[in-house]
N, C-alpha and C positions, 0 to 999 in steps of 0.2 A: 323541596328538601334536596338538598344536594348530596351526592354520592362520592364519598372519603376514596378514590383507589389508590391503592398501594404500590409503590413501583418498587421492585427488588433491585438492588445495587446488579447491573453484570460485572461478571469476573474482567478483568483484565483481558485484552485479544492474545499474552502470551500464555494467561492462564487458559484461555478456551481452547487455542489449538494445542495445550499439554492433556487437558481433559480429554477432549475430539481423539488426541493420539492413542491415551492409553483405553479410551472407552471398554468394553465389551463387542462394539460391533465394530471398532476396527480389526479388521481379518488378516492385518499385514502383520500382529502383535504375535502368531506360533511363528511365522517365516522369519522373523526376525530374531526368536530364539532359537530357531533349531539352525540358523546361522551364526548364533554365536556358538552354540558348542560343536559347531564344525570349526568357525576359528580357532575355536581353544583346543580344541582335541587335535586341530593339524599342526598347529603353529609348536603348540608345547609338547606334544609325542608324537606326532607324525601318524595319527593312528588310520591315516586315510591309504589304499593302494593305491590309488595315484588322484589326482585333480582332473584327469582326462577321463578315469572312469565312472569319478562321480558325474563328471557334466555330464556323459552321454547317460546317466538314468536319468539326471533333471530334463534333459533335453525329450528324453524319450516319453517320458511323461508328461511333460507340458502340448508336446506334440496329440500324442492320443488323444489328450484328454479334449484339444483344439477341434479335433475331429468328429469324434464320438459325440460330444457335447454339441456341435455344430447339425449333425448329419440324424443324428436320433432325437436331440431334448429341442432342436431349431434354435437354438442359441446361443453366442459365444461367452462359455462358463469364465466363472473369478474363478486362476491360476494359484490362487493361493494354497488349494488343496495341492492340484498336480504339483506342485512346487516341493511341500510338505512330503509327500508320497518317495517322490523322484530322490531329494533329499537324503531321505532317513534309508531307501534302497543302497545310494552311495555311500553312504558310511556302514550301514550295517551287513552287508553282503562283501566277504573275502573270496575272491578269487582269480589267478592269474590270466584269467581269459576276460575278454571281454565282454561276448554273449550272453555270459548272466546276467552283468548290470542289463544291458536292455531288455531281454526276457523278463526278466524279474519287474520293472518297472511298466510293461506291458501289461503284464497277469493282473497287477496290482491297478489300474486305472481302469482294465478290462471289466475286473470283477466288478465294479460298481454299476456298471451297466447293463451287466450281464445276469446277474445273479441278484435278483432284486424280488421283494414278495412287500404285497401293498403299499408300494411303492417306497419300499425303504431297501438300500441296500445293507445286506448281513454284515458282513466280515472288513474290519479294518481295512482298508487294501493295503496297505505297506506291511501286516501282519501276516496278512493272505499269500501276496507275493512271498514274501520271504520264506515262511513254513512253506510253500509248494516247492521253490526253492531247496532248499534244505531236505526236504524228506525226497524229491526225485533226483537229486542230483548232486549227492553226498561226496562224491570223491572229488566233485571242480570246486563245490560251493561251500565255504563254510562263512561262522559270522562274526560278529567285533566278539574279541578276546581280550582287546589291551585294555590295562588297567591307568587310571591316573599316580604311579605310582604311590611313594609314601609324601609326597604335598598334597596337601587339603585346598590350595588356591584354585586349582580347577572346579574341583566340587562345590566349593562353596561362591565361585562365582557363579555357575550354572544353576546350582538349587537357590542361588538368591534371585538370580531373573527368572529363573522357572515360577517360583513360585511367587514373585510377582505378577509374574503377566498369567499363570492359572488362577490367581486369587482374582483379579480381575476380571475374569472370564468365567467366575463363578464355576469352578471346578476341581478347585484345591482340595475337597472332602474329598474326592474321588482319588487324588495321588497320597492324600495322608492314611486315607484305609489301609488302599496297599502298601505303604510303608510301615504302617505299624501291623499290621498283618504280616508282613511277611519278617520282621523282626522276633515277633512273638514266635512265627512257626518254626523258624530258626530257632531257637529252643527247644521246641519239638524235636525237631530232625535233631538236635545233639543231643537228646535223654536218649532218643531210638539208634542211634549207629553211636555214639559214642567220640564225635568225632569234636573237635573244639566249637566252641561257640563262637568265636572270631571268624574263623573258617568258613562258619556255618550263613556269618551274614555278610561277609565281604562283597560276594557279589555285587551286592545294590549299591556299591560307593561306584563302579563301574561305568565308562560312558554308554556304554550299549543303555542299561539301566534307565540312565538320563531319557533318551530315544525312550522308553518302552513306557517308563510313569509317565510324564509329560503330553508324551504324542499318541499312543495305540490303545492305549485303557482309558483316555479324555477324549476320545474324540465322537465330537458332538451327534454324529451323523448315525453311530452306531453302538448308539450306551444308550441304557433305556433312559424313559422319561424324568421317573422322579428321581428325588436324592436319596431317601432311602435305599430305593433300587438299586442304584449306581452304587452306595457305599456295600452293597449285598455281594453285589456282581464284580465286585474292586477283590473284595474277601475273597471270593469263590474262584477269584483267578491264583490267588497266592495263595490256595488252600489245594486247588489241583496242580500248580505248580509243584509245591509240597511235594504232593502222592507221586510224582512223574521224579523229582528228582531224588525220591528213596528208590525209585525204580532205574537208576541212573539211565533217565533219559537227560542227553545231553542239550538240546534245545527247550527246555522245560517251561519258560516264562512264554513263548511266541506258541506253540503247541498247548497250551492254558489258555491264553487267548483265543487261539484257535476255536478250541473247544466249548468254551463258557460264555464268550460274547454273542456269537448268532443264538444260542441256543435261550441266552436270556430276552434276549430285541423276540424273535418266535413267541417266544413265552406272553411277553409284554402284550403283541399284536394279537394271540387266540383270547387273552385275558379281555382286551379290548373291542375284539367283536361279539363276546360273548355277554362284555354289559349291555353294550348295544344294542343285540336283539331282547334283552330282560327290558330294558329301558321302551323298547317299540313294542312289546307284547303288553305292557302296563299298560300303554297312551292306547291302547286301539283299543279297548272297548268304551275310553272314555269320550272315545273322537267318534264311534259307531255311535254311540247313546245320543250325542249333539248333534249327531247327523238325523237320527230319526225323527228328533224332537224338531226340528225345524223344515 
C-alpha cells in the first residue's frame, strides 16, 4: 500500500524573508518602531534636546547592560531591550544637563538586575528610571510635553506601525484597553471638574503617549501572563492614572505604571506558588499510597 504525502507549496524566498521579518520573534520589530517615532518626532518638531543627549542614554544602556548581563547572567544579552530602554530615556527625559540622560538610563538597565523576585524583574526599567528621575530630581528633570501639533500625519503614521508591529507581537489588546479606558475615564474626569472633554483626552494624541502604550505597559518581561490579566492591568493603569490626575499629579501615567505594574506581576507570582503547593499537597498522598503498595 503506498502512502499518498502531501507536499505544501512554500512561499516565495521574498515571501519568507517578509514573514521571518515581521514574525513575532523577531525582536528588532519594537527598535524599529520606537525608531521611527524618534524620526518623526525629531525631523517634524524637533521634540528631542539634542541628538548628543539621546545617544549618550543609548549608549549608556547598551553599555551596562553589556556588562551586567556579561558579569552576573555569563552571557552576552540581545541589545534590543537596552536599545529600547536607552531610547525611550532620550526622548522622554527634559533637561539641560547631561547627567540625567546617563543616570536615568543606568537606574533603568540597573533595576532589572537588581530588583528581581523569582526571577522575574518588577518594574518596566525605562518607567522606573524615569519616575525615580522625576520624583528625585524635579527641578533639572522634567518629561516630553510637545504635542504633534494640529496634523494628524505624525499620529497616524506611528499608531499605524505601532499597531502593526503590536498586532503582531500579540499585544495589541493590551494598548487598545488602555486606549479606550482611558477615553472613557476622560469622561469621568469631565463630569467631575467640569472641564472640556477635548481637554480631557488630548493627552493621548501626544508622543510621550506613543512611548508609554506601545513600549511600558506591553512590555513583555513585566505584564503578567494571561490576556485577561493584561487587559485588567492595561485598565488599572488608566483608572489610577485617573485618580492621580484629579489629584493634579503632574506625572500621572509613568507614577500609574509605577504603582500597578510590579504590584500586578507580585500578585500573579504569590497566586502561582500558591497553586503549586494545592497542586503538590493533592499528588502526595496519592504518590505515598503507590509508594506503600509497592
Amino acid at each position: 500500500m503506498s502512502t499518498v504525502v502531501s507536499i505544501e507549496p512554500s512561499p516565495p524566498k521574498a515571501g519568507r524573508r517578509l514573514l521571518t521579518l515581521i514574525s513575532p520573534e523577531n525582536r528588532y520589530l519594537p527598535p524599529f518602531l520606537i525608531t521611527c517615532i524618534l524620526l518623526v518626532g525629531q525631523l517634524g518638531f524637533g521634540f528631542l534636546e539634542s541628538f548628543s543627549r539621546t545617544l549618550l542614554a543609548i549608549g549608556c544602556s547598551i553599555g551596562l547592560e553589556l556588562i551586567l548581563g556579561r558579569l552576573l547572567v555569563g552571557k552576552w544579552p540581545h541589545l534590543a531591550s537596552a536599545y529600547i530602554s536607552g531610547i525611550s530615556v532620550g526622548i522622554l527625559i527634559r533637561s539641560p544637563a547631561f547627567w540625567p540622560y546617563a543616570l536615568c538610563a543606568l537606574i533603568s538597565i540597573a533595576s532589572k538586575y537588581a530588583i528581581r523576585w523569582h526571577g522575574r524583574h518588577l518594574w518596566n526599567p525605562s518607567n522606573l528610571g524615569v519616575s525615580a528621575m522625576l520624583f528625585l530630581a524635579p527641578a533639572t528633570v522634567a518629561t516630553l510635553s510637545v504635542q504633534w501639533g494640529n496634523s494628524l500625519w505624525p499620529m497616524l503614521v506611528v499608531w499605524t506601525i505601532g499597531s502593526l508591529i503590536v498586532l503582531r507581537l500579540r499585544r495589541f489588546h493590551i494598548c487598545a484597553t488602555y486606549a479606550i479606558s482611558f477615553v472613557a475615564l476622560s469622561f469621568v474626569r469631565c463630569v467631575l471638574t467640569g472641564a472640556p472633554f477635548l481637554a480631557q483626552v488630548a493627552p493621548i494624541t501626544g508622543p510621550m503617549y506613543q512611548l508609554f502604550v506601545f513600549f511600558m505597559i506591553t512590555d513583555p518581561k513585566t505584564t503578567v501572563r494571561t490576556k485577561w490579566g493584561q487587559c485588567l492591568v492595561a485598565f488599572l493603569v488608566a483608572l489610577v492614572e485617573m485618580i492621580l490626575r484629579l489629584n493634579r499629579v503632574v506625572h500621572a501615567p509613568y507614577y500609574a505604571l509605577f504603582l500597578v505594574g510590579p504590584a500586578a506581576v507580585i500578585v500573579e507570582i504569590w497566586l502561582q506558588q500558591r497553586r503549586g503547593a494545592r497542586e503538590s499537597s493533592a499528588t502526595a498522598p496519592e504518590a505515598a499510597a503507590t509508594a506503600a503498595s509497592t
